[in-house]
C-alpha positions as CSV (number, residue, x, y, z in Angstrom):
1,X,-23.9,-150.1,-8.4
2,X,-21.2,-152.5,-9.7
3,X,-17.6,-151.7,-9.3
4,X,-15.6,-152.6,-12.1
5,X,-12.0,-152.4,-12.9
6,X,-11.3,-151.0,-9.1
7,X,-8.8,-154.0,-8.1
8,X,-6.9,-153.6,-11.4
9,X,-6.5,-149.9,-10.7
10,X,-5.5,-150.5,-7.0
11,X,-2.7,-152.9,-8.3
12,X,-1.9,-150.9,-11.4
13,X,-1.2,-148.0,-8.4
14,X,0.9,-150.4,-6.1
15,X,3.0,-151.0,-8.9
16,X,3.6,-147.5,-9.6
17,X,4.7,-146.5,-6.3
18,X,6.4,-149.8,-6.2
19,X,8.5,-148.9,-8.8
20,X,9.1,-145.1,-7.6
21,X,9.8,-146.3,-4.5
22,X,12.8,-148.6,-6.7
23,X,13.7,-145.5,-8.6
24,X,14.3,-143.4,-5.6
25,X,16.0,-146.3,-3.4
26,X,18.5,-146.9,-6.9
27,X,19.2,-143.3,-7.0
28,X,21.7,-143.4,-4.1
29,X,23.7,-146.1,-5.6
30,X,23.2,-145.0,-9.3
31,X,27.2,-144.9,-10.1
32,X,27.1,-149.2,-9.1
33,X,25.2,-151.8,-10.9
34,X,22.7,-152.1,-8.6
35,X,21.7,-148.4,-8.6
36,X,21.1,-148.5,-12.4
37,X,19.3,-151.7,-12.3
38,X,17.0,-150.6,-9.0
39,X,16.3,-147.2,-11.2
40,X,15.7,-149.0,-14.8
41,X,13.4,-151.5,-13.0
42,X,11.4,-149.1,-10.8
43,X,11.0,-147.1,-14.2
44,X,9.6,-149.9,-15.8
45,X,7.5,-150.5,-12.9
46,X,6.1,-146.9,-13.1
47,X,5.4,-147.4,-16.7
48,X,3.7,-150.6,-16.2
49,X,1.9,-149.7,-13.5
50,X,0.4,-146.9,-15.3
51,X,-0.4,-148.8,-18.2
52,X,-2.3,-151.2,-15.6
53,X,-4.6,-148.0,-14.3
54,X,-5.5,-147.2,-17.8
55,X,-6.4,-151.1,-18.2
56,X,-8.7,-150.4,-15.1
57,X,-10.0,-147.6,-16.3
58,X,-11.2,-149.0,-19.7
59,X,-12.7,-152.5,-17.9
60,X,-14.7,-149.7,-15.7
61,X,-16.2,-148.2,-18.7
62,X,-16.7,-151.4,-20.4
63,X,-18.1,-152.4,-17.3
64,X,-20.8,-149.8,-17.3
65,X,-21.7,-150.1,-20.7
66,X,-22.6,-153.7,-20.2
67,X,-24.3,-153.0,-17.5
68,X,-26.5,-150.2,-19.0
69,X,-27.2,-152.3,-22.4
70,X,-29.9,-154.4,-21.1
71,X,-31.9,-151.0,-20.1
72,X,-30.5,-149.3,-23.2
73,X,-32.3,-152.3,-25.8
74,X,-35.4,-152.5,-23.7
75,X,-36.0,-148.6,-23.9
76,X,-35.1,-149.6,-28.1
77,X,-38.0,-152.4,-28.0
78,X,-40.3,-150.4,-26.9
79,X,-39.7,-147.1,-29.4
80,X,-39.7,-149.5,-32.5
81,X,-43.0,-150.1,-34.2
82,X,-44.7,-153.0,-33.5
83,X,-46.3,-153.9,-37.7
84,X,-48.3,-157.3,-38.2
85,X,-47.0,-159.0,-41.7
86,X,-50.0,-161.2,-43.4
87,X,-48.8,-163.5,-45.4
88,X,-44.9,-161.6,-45.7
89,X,-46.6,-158.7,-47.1
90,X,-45.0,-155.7,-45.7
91,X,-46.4,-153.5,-43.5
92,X,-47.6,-149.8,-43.7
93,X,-45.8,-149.2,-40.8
94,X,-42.8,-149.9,-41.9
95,X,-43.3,-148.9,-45.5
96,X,-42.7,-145.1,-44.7
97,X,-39.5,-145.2,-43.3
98,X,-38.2,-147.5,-46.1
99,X,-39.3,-145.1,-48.5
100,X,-37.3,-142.6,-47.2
101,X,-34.3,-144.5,-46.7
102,X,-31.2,-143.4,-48.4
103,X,-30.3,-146.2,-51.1
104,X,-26.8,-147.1,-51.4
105,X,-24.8,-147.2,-54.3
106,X,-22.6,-150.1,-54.3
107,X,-19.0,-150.2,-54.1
108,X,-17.0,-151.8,-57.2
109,X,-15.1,-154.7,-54.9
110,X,-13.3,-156.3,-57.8
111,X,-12.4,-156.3,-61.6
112,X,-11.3,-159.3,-63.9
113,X,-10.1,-159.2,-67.1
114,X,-11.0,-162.5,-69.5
115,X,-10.1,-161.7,-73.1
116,X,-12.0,-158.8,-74.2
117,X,-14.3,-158.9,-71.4
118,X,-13.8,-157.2,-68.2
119,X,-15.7,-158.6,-64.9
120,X,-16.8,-155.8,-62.7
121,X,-17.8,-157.3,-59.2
122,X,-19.6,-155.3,-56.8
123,X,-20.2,-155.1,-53.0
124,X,-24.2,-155.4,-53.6
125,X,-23.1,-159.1,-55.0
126,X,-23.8,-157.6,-58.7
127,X,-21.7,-158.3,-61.7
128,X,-21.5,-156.4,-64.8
129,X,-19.7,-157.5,-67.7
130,X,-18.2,-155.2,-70.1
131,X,-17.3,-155.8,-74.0
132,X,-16.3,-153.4,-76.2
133,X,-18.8,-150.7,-76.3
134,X,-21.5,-152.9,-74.7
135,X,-22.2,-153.9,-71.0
136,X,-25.1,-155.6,-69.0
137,X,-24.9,-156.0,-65.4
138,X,-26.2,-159.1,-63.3
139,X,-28.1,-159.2,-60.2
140,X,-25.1,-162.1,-59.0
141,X,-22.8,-164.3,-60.1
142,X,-25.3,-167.3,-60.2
143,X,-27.3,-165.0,-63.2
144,X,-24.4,-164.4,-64.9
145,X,-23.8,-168.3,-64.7
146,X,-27.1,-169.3,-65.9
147,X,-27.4,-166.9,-68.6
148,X,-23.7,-167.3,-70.1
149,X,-24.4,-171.3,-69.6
150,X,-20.9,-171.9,-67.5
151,X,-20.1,-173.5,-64.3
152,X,-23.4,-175.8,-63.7
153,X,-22.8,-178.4,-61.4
């Protein structure tokens, strides 16, 4: 078992009693300067060092995440069908659970206005353009290149 994110924690806690350790030595001499510095800086201290455990805390969890991920995508591997594609046919396998996918709609991304036609671009890479009453949509922009004749190369 791997131990991550103790040392950061262990200094994260020095630093917090450091700095209540300030706080309390200040308190005496809280009427001088050096009493309100001592207690501002071993506040501080406190805060940072607290800030510092939580760092240690989240490399830990991190830590064990990446550890477990190796295990996690092998036990994947093995639950995921293993199809054989002849030629780039697709297989029956696979053709089940793409049937019962949920398609998604796309997502209007953009919209440009050219004259009277408005350019309706969408997060699929689709483009349909609308005229007056009338409007054909494109698989991409290249088709909508190609069929309007503009932009060749």
């Amino acid at each position: 078992m791997k131990r991550h994110g103790f040392g950061v924690i262990f200094l994260g806690l020095a630093l917090a009693l450091s700095g209540a350790y300030g706080m309390w030595a200040g308190w005496d001499y809280i009427q001088l300067e050096r009493g309100w510095s001592l207690f501002i800086g071993g506040a501080t201290a406190v805060s940072g060092g607290v800030v510092t455990i939580a760092l240690g805390r989240a490399i830990g969890l991190l830590g064990r995440i990446a550890d477990n991920a190796p295990a996690m995508q092998a036990s994947a591997q093995a639950k995921a069908p293993v199809a054989e594609s002849v030629e780039g046919a697709q297989s029956p396998a696979l053709q089940p659970a793409a049937a019962n996918a949920p398609t998604k709609l796309p997502v209007e991304v953009d919209r440009y206005a050219a004259g009277d036609s408005i350019y309706v671009m969408f997060s699929d890479g689709s483009v349909e353009v609308q005229t007056g009453d009338r409007s054909q949509r494109y698989p991409s922009l290249a088709a909508l290149r190609a069929d309007s004749g503009v932009g060749g190369g």
